[in-house]
SEGU-38065 format. One record per residue: residue number from 1; x, y, z of N, C-alpha, C in turn. Coordinates in pm, 1 decimal. Layout:
residues N
+-----+----------+----------+----------+----------+----------+----------+----------+----------+----------+
| seq |      nxx |      nyy |      nzz |     caxx |     cayy |     cazz |      cxx |      cyy |      czz |
+-----+----------+----------+----------+----------+----------+----------+----------+----------+----------+
| NUM |        X |        Y |        Z |        X |        Y |        Z |        X |        Y |        Z |
...
+-----+----------+----------+----------+----------+----------+----------+----------+----------+----------+
end
This chain:
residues 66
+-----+----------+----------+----------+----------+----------+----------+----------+----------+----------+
| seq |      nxx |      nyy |      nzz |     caxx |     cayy |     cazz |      cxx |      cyy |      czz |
+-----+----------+----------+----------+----------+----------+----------+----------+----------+----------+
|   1 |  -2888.2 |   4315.9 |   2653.2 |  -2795.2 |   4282.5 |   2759.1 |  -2737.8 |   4413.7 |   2813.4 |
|   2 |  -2731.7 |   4447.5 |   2910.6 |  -2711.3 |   4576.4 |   3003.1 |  -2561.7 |   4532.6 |   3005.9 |
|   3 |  -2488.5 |   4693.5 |   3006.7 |  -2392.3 |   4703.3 |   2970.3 |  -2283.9 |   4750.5 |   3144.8 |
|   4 |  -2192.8 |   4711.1 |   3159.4 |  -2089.0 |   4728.5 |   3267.0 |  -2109.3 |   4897.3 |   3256.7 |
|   5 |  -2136.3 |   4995.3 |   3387.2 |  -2158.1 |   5104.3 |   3405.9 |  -2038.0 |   5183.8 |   3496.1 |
|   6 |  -2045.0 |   5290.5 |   3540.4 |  -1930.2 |   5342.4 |   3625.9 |  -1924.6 |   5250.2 |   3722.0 |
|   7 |  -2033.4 |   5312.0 |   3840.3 |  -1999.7 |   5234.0 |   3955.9 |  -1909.3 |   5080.6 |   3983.1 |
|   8 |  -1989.2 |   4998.3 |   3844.8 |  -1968.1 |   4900.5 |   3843.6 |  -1793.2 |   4869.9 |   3800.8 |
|   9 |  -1754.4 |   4949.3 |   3728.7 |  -1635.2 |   4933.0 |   3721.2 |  -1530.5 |   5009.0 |   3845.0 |
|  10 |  -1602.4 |   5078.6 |   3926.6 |  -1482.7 |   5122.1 |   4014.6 |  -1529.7 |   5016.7 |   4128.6 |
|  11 |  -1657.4 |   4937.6 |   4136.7 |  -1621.1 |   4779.8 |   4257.0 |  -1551.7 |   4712.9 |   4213.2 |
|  12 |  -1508.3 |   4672.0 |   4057.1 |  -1428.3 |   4571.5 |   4032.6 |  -1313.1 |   4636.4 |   4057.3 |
|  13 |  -1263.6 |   4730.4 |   4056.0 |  -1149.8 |   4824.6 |   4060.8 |  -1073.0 |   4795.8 |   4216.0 |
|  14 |  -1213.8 |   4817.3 |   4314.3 |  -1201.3 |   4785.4 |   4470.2 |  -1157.7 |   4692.5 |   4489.2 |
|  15 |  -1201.7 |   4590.9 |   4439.1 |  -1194.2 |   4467.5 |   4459.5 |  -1050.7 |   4385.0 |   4417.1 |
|  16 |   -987.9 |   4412.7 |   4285.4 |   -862.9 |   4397.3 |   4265.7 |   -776.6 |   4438.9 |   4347.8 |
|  17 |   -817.9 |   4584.0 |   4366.1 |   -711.2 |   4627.6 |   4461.9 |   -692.9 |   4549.9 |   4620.8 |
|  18 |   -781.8 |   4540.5 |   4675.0 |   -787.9 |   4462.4 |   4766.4 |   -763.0 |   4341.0 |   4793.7 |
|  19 |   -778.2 |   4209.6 |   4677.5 |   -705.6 |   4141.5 |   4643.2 |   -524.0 |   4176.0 |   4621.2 |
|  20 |   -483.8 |   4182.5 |   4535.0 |   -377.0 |   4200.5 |   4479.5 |   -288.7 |   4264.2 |   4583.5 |
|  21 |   -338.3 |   4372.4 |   4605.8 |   -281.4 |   4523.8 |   4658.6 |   -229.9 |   4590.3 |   4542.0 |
|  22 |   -151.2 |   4742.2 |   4571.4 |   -121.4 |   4839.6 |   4470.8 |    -18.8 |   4773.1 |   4438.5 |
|  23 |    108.5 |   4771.7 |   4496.3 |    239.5 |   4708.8 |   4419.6 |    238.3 |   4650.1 |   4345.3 |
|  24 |     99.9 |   4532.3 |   4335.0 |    126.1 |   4438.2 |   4230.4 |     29.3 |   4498.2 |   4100.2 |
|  25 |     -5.1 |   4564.3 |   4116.7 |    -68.1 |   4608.1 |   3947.3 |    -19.9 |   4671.3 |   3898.4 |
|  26 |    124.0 |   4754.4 |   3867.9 |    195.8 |   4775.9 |   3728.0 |    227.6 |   4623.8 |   3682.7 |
|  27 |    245.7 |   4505.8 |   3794.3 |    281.7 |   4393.8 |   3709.8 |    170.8 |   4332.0 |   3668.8 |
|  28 |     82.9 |   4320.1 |   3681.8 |    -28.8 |   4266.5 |   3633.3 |    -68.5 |   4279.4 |   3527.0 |
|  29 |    -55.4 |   4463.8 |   3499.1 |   -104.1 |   4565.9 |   3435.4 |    -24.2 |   4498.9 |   3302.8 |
|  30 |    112.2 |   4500.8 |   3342.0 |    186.4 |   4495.0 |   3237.5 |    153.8 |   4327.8 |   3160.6 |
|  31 |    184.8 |   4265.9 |   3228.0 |    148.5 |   4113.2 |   3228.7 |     30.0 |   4080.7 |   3115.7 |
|  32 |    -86.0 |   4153.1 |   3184.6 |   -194.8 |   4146.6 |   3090.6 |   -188.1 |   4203.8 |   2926.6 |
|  33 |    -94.6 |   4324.7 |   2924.8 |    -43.2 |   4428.4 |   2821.0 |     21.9 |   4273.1 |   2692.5 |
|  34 |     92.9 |   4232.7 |   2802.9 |    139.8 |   4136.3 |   2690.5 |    122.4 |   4066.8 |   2624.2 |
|  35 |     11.6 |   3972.8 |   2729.1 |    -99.0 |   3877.5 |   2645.4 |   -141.1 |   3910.3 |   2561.8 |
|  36 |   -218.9 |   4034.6 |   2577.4 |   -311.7 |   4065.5 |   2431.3 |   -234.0 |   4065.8 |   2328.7 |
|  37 |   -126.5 |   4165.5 |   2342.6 |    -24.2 |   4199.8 |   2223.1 |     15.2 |   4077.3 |   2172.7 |
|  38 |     38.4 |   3967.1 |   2235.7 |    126.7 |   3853.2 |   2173.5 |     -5.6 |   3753.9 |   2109.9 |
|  39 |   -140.6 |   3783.8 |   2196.3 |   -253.8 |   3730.0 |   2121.1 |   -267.1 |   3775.7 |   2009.3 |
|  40 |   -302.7 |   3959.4 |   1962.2 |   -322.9 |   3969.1 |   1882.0 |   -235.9 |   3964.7 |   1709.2 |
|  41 |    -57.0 |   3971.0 |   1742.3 |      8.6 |   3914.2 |   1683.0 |    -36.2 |   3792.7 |   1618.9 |
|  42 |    -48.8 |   3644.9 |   1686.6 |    -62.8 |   3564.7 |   1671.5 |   -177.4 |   3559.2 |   1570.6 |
|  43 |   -311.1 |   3580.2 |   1635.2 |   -396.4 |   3614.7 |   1544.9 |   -363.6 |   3704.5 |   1412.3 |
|  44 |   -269.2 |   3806.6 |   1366.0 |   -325.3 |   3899.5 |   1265.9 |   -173.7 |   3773.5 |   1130.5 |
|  45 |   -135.3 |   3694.6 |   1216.4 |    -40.6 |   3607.3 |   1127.7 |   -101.4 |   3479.4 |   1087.6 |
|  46 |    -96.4 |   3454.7 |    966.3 |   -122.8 |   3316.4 |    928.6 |    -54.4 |   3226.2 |    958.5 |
|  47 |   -146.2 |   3065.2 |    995.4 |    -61.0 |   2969.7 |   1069.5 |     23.9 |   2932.8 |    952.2 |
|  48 |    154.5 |   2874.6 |    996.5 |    272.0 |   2811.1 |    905.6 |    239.5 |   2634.2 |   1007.5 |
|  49 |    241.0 |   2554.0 |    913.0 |    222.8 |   2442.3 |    966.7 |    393.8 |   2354.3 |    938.1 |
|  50 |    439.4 |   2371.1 |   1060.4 |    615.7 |   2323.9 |   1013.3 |    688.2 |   2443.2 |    929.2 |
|  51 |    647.3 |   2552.5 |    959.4 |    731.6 |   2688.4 |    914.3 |    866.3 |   2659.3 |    939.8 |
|  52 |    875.9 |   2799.4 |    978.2 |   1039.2 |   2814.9 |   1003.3 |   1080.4 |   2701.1 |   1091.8 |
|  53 |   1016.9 |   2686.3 |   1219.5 |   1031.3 |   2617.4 |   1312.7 |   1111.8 |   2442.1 |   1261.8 |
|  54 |   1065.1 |   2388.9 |   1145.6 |   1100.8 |   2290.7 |   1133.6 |   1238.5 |   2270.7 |   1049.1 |
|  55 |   1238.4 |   2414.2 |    990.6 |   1353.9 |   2423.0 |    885.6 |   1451.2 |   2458.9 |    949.4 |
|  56 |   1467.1 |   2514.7 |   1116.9 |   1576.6 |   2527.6 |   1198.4 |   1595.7 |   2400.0 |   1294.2 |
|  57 |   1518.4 |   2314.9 |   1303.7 |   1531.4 |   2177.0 |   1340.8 |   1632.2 |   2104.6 |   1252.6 |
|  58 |   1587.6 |   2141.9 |   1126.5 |   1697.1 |   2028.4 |   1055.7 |   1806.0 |   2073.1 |   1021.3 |
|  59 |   1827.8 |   2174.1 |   1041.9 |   1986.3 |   2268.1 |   1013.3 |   2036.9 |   2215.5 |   1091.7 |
|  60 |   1981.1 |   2216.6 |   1224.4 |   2008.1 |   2202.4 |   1358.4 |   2143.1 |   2013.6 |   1409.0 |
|  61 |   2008.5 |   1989.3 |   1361.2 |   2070.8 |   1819.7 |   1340.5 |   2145.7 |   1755.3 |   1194.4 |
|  62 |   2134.8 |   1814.7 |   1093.8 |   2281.9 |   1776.6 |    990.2 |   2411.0 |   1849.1 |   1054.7 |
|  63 |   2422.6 |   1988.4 |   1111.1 |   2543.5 |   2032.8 |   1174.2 |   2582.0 |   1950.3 |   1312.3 |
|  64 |   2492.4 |   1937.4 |   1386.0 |   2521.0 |   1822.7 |   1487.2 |   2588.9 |   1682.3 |   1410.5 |
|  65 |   2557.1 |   1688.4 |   1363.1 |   2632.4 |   1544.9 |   1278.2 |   2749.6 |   1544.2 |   1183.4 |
|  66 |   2765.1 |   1641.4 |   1144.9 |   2918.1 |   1683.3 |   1098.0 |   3059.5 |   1687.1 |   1148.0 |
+-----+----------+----------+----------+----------+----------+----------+----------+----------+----------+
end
């Protein structure tokens, strides 16, 4: 499978830009920055099935009821 080359990455380059325009790609830029980071978080943590999440639910609702 042939691999993405220069050229080829400065048309997609064109092409965003032209879409988007410049202003909007530090936000994009950044935008995208986050996803991964919060993907790869997600991924490098093991799932908790009713973790924390459920044990601040019920704190939540015996103090509501007090």
């Amino acid at each position: 499978m042939p691999s993405i080359g220069g050229w080829e990455w400065i048309i997609i380059l064109v092409i965003v830009i032209i879409i988007f325009g410049v202003g909007k790609l530090p936000e994009i830029g950044g935008a995208l920055g986050k996803s991964i980071r919060e993907f790869r978080e997600s991924s490098a943590t093991p799932d908790n099935d009713g973790g924390s999440d459920g044990e601040e639910s019920a704190s939540v609702n015996t103090e509501s009821k007090a």
